[in-house]
N, C-alpha and C positions, 0 to 999 in steps of 0.2 A: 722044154729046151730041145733045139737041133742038136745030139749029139755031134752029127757029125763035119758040123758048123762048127761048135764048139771046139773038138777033135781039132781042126783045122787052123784055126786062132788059136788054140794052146801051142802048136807044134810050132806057126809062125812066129810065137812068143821068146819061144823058148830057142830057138834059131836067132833070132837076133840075140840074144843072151847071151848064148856062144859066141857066135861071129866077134860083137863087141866086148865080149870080155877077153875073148884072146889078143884082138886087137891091143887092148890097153896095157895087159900085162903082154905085149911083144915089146911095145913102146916103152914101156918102165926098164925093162933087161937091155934092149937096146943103147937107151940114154945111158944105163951103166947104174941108174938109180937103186939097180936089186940088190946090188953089193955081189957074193957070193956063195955058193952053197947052194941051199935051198931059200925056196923065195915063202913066206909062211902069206897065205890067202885065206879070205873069206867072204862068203857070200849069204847075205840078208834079205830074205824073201818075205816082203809084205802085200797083206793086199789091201785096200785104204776101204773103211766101214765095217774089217771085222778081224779076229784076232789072231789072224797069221802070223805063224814071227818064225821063219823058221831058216836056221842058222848052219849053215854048211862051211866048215874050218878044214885045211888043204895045206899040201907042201908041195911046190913045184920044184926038182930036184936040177938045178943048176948047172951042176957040173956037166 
């Protein structure tokens, strides 16, 4: 394996992660869909043919 190949596809990976996941939850608070307070998030990381499951639970603080 190209580490540093690899290195390089993880980092873009996970950049679009962010990018899109801030996007989405801007749009959900925006539309007004969060309600208020804190917005409770989570994030499900698989990866397809082996047995990643791994679950990251979050509060984004609203006010």
């Amino acid at each position: 394996m190209d580490e540093e190949r690899f290195n390089m596809s993880l980092r873009k990976f996970l950049k679009q992660v962010g990018v899109t996941s801030q996007r989405e939850i801007e749009t959900v608070v925006r539309e007004g869909k969060a309600g208020g307070g804190k917005l409770k998030v989570r994030v499900v990381l698989t990866a397809e043919g082996t047995d990643l499951n791994h679950v990251v639970d979050g509060e984004i603080d609203l006010s």
